[in-house]
Structure formats: structure tokens, C-alpha cells
LONUFI-741221 format. One record per atom (N, C-alpha, C): x, y, z. Coordinates in steps of 0.05 Angstrom, whole numbers, plus 32768, in hexadecimal, padded with zeros to 4 digits. Example, Ala and Ser with C-alpha at 12.3 -4.5 7.8 and 13.67 -1.06 7.14 Angstrom:
81087F8E809C 80F67FA6809C 81087FBE809C 81017FD3808E 81117FEB808F 81028001809D 
This chain:
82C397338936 82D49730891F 82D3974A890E 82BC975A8913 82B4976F8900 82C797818907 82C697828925 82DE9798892B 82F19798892B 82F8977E8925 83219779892C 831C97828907 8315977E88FD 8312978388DD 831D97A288D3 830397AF88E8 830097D088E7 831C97DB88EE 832497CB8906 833897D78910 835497D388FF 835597C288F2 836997BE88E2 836C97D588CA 835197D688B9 834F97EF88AA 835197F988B2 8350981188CC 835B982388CE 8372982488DE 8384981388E9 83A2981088EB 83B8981188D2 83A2980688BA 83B69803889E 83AE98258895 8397982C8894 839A98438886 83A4985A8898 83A7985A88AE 83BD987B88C1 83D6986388BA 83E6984E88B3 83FB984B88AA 8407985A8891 83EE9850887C 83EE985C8864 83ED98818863 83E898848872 83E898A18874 840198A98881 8408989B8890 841E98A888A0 843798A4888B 843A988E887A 844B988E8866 844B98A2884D 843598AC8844 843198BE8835 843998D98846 842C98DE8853 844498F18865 845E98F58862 846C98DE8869 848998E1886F 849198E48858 848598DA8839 849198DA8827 848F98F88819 84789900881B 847C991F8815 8491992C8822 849799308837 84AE993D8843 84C799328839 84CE9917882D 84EB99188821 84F0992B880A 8504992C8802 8511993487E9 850A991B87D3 84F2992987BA 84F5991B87A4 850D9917879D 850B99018789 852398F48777 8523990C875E 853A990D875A 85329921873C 853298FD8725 85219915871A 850F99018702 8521990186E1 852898EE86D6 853998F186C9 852C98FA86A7 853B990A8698 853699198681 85299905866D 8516990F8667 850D98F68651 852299078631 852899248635 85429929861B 85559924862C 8563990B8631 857F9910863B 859299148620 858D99138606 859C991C85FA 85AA993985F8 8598994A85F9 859999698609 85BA996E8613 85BF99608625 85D499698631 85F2995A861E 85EE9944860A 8606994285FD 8607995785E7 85EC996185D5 85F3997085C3 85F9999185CB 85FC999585E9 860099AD85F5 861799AF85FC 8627999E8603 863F99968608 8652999385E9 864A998185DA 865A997885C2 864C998C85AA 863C999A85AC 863499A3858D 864599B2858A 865499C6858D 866C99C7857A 868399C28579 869099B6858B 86A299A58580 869F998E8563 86849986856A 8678997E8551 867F9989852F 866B99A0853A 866E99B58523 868699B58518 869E99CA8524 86B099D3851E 86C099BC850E 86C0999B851B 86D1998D850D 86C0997884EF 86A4998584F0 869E997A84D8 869A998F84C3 869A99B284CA 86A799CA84B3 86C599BF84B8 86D199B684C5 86F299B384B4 86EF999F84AB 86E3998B84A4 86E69976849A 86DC99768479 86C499908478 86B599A2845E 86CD99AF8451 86DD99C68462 86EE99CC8459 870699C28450 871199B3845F 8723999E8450 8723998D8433 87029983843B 87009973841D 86FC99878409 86ED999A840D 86E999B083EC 870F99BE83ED 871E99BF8402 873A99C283F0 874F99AE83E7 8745999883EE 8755998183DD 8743997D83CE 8730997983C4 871E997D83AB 872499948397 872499B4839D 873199C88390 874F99B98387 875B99B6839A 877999AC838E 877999958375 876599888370 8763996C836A 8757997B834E 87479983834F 873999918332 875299A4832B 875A99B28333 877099C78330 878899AE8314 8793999B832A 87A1998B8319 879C997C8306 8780996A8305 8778996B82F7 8777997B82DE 8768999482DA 876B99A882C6 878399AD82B5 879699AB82CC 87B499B582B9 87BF999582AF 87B8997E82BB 87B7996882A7 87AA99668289 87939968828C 878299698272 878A99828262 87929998826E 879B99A98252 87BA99A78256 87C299988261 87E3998B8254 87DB997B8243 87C899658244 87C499518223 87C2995C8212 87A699708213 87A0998181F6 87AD998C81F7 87C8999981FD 87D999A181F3 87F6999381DF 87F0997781EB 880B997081E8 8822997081F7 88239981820B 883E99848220 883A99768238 884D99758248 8846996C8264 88559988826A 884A99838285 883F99A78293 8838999A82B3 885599A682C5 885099A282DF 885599B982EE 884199C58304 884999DB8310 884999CD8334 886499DE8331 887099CD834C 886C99F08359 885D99FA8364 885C9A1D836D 88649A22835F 88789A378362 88849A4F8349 888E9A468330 88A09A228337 88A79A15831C 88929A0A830D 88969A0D82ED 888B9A0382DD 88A499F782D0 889D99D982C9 88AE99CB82BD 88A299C582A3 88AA99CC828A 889799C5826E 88B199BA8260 88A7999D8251 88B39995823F 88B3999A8229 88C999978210 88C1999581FB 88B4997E81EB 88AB998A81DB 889D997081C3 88B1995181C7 88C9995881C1 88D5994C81BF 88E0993681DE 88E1993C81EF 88E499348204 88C299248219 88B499358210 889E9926820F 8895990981FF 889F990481E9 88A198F281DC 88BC98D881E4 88CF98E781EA 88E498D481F4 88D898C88219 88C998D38228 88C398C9823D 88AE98B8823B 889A98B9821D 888098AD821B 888E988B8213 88A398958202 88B2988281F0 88BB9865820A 88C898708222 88DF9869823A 88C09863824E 88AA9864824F 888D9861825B 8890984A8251 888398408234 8878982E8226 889198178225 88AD981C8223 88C398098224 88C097FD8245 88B79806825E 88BC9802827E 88A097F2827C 888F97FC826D 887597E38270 887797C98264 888797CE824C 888E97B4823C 889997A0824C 88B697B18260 88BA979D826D 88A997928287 889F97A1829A 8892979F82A8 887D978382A5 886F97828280 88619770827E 886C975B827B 8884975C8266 8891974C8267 889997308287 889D97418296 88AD973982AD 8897972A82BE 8877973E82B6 8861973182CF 8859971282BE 8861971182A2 885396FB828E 886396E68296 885896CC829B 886196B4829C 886696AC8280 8887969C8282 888C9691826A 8883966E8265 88709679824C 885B965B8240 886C9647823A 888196488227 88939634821F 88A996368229 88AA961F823A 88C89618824B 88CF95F18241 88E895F98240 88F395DB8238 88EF95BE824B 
């Protein structure tokens, strides 16, 4: 029994060897990146870039534009005038015409409220 035993161990281990063999001579697997991120920010980083500086640049010139109009609002109040620059036109009212549009404002809201107010006493 001792030897059918013996003989077994050493039929399993020249197996085991002969498999370790064969497996060295294949072609490893390639082993996969533990950075697989690597290859999207090599690929996409600037396209990235480029569309989030235009997205920097865009907002600081509709912001410039926005303060820009702004400004010439607030010193049309303290002035008193209205003051619109359409490019090369400047349209400036007089005193007087400023007052007749503030006047034709306040009459369009009257009605406006008028019109949104439900009437309380009905017959």
C-alpha cells in the first residue's frame, strides 16, 4: 500500500511539473492597469481644457457686458435722463419726455392692476 501511495506522489508531482512547464512557455495575459484612468485624461484633457477656458471666457464677457450696462443705468438715475447706447446711437431724452413716459409707465400699471384685481362687489 506504501508503494501504490509513493507512486502516486510521484505521478502527481512530474504532472505538476509538466504543467508548470507548459505554462511558462505560453504568452502571459497582459495584466490590466490599476491607473486605467491614464488613458481617458490623455485622450480628453484638452478638449476638456479648451471648452472649460471658453466657457471662463464667455462668462467674464457677458459679465463685462452686464456691469458695463448696468453702470450707464445707475448714472442715467443720478442723472435724471434715460440714456441708451445702441453702438454709435445714443438716444437721450429730455427732462420733459422722461417724465411723460414715467407718467404713461404708472397709468399701464394702474391698469394692468386694475384688470389682474377681482371685483369684490357684484350685484
Amino acid at each position: 500500500m506504501n508503494s501504490l501511495l509513493r507512486t502516486l506522489r510521484v505521478r502527481h508531482t512530474r504532472l505538476l511539473q509538466m504543467q508548470r512547464r507548459a505554462n511558462s512557455s505560453q504568452v502571459p495575459e497582459k495584466e490590466v492597469s490599476p491607473h486605467i484612468q491614464i488613458g481617458f485624461y490623455k485622450t480628453f484633457s484638452r478638449p476638456i481644457a479648451k471648452t472649460l477656458l471658453m466657457a471662463t471666457f464667455t462668462y467674464q464677457f457677458v459679465y463685462w457686458g452686464w456691469v458695463y450696462l448696468e453702470k450707464g443705468e445707475i448714472k442715467a438715475q443720478t442723472t435724471g435722463e434715460r440714456l441708451w447706447n445702441i453702438g454709435r446711437i445714443n438716444i437721450e431724452c429730455s427732462q420733459g419726455a422722461v417724465a411723460e413716459i414715467e407718467g404713461l409707465e404708472k397709468e399701464l400699471k394702474g391698469l394692468t392692476d386694475a384688470k389682474t384685481k377681482p371685483e369684490t362687489s357684484r350685484p
